[in-house]
C-alpha positions as CSV (number, residue, x, y, z in Angstrom):
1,X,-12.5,3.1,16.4
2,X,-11.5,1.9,20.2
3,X,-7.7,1.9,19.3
4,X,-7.7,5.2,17.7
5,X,-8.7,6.7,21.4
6,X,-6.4,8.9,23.1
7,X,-9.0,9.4,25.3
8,X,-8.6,6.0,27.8
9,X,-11.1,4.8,30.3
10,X,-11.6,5.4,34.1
11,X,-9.0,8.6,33.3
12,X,-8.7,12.2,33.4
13,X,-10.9,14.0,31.0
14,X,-9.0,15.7,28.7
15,X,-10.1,17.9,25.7
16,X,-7.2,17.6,24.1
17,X,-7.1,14.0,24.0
18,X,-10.6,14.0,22.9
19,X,-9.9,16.2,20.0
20,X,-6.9,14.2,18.8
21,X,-9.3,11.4,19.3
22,X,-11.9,12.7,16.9
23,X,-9.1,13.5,14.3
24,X,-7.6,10.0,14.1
25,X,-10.6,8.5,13.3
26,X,-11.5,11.0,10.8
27,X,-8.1,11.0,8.9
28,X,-8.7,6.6,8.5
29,X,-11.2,7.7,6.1
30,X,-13.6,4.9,6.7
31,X,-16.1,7.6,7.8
32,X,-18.1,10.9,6.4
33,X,-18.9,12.0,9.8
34,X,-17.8,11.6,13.3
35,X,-19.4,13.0,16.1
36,X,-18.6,12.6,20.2
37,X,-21.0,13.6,22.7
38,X,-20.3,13.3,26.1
39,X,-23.2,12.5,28.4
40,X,-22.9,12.6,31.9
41,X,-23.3,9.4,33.9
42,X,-26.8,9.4,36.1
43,X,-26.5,9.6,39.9
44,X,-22.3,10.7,39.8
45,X,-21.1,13.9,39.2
46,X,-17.9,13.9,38.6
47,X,-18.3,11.2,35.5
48,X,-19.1,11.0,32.1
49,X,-19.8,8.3,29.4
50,X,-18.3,9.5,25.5
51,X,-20.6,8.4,22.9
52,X,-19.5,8.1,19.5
53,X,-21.7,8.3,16.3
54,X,-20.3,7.5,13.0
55,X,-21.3,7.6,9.7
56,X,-19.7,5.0,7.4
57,X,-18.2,5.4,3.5
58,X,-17.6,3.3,0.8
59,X,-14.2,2.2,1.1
60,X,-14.1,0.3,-1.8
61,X,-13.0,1.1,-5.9
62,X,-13.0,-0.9,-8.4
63,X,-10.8,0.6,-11.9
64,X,-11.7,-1.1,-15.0
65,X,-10.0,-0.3,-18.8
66,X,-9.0,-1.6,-22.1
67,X,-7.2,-0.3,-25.2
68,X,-6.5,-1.2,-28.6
69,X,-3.2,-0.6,-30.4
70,X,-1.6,-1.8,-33.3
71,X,1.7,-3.5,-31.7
72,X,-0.4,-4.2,-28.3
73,X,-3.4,-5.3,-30.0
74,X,-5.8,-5.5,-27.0
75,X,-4.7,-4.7,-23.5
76,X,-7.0,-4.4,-20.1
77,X,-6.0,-2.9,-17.3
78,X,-8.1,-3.8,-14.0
79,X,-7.9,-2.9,-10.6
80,X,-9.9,-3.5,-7.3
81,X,-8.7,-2.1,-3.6
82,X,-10.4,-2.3,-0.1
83,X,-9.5,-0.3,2.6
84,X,-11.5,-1.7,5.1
85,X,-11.9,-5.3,4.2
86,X,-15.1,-7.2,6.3
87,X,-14.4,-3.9,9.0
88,X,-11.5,-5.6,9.9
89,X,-9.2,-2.0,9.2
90,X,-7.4,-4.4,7.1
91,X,-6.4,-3.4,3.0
92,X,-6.1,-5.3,0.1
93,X,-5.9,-4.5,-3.2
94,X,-5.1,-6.4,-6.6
95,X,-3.5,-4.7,-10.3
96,X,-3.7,-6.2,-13.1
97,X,-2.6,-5.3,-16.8
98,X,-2.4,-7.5,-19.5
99,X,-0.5,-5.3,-21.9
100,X,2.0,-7.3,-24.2
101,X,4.8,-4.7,-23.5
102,X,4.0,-3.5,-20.0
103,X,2.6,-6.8,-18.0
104,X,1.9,-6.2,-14.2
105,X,0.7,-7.7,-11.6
106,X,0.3,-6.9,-7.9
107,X,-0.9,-7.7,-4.9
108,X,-1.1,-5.8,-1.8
109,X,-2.2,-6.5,1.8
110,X,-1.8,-3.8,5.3
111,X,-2.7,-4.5,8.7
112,X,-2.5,-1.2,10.3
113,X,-2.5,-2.8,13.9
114,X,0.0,-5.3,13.0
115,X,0.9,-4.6,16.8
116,X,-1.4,-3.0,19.9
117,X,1.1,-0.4,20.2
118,X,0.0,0.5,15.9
119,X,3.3,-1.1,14.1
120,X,1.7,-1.5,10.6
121,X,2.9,-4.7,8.6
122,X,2.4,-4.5,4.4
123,X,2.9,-7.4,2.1
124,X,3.4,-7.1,-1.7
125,X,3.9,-9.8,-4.1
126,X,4.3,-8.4,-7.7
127,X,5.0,-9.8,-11.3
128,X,6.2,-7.5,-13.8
129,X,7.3,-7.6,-17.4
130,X,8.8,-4.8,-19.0
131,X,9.4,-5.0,-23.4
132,X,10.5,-1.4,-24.0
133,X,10.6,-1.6,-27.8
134,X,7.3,-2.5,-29.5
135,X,9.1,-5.3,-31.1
136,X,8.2,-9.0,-30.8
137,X,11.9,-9.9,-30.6
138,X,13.1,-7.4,-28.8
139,X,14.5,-8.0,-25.4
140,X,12.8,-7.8,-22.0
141,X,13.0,-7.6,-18.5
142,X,10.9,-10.3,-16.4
143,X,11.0,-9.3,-12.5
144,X,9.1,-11.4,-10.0
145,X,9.4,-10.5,-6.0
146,X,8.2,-10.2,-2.8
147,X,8.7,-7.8,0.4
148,X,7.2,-6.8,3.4
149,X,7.4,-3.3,5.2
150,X,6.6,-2.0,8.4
151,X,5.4,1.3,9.7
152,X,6.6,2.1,12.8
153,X,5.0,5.5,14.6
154,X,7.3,7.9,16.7
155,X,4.7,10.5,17.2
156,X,0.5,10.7,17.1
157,X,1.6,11.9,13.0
158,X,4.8,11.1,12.3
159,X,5.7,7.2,10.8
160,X,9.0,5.5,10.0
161,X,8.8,3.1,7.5
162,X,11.1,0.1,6.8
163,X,11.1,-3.4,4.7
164,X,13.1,-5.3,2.6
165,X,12.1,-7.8,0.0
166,X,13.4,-10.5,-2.5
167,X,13.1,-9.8,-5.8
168,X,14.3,-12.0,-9.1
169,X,15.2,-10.0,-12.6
170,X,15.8,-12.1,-16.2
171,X,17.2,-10.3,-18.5
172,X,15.5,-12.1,-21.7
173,X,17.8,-11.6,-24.9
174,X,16.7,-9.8,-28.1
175,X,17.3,-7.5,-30.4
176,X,17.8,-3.5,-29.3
177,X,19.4,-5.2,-26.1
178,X,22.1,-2.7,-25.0
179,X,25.6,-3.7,-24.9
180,X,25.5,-2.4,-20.9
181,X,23.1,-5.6,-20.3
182,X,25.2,-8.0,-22.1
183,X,28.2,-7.0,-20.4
184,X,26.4,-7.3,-17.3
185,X,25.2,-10.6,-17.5
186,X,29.0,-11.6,-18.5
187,X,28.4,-11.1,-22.4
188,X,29.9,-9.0,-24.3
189,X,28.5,-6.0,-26.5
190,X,27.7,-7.9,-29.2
191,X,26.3,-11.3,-28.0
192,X,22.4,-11.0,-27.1
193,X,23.2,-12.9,-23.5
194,X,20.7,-13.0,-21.0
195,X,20.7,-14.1,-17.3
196,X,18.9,-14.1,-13.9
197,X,20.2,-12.1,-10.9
198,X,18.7,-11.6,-7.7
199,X,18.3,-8.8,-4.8
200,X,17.2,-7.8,-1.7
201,X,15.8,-4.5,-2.3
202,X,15.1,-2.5,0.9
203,X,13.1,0.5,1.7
204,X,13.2,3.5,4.0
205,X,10.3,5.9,4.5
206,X,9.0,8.9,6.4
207,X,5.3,9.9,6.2
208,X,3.3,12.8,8.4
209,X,-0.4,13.1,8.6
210,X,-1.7,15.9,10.8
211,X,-5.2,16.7,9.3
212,X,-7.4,17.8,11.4
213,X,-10.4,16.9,9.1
């Protein structure tokens, strides 16, 4: 709550700070209700003390499904995020889906102070298979990586965002495999040749947040 003050001690008071103050802490969405009252301080004036009363939300979810098909057979899909993990500010959240065709999973982690002047630092590690023909020897695409972004803010709602990450891709042979692929992992059209390549993916963002409640 502290570092989302505009408002700073032993300064000015300024209703516009204090205002921008209350809407920062209402857009985290930790809270249902925010309220500031300023009292004045006993015996001086030209001083006040800001007391701040807040009401707290769940900030936890926790997604839970399962399916049934005849290629897929059974399939679960399960999901659990926190935004504010132990009132840290801190998020993590977990995916999961076992699906034969589809397989995922991801893991996610923010620190939204990862600097006192509010640089945000996200890590995501991430497992992915991809079958896109419901055929047990068809070919697929296994991709395992990792990156890590940052959020860097330029105004009280305006981020920049930028990351990069490393991130391996096997090309497993099979039938339905397009000649494209083949070619690309220095086949030719006809050959079901697979191979392993890897990247450095990087990311470029812009994101604006200016509700007042």
């Amino acid at each position: 709550i502290r570092r989302e003050f505009r408002q700073y001690e032993s300064s000015w008071y300024n209703a516009d700070k204090l205002r921008l103050s209350k809407e920062r802490i209402d857009r985290l969405g930790y809270f249902t209700d925010v309220a500031i009252d300023t009292q004045p301080v006993p015996g001086t004036p030209d001083q006040a003390d800001l007391n701040v009363a807040v009401k707290e939300r769940p900030t936890g979810s926790i997604q839970l499904g399962a399916g049934y098909s005849t290629s897929d057979k059974v399939s679960v899909t399960f999901g659990i995020s926190q935004e504010n993990i132990f009132g840290s500010g801190q998020s993590l959240s977990l995916d999961v889906n076992t699906s034969k065709y589809n397989r995922t999973l991801v893991v996610s982690t923010t620190n939204p102070y990862f600097t006192d002047t509010g640089i945000s630092r996200t890590y995501d590690v991430y497992y992915r298979t991809i079958r896109p023909y419901y055929d047990d020897g068809a070919y697929k695409i296994v991709t395992k990586g990792a990156s890590v972004r940052f959020g860097v803010p330029f105004s009280e709602v305006d981020t920049i965002f930028f990351g990069a990450g490393v991130e391996g891709n096997e090309i497993k042979p099979g039938t339905y495999m397009p000649g494209v692929y083949s070619e690309y992992c220095g086949g030719t059209t006809t050959s079901n040749t697979g191979c392993s390549k890897t990247g450095i993916p990087l990311t470029l963002g812009w994101s604006r947040d200016n509700r007042d409640s």
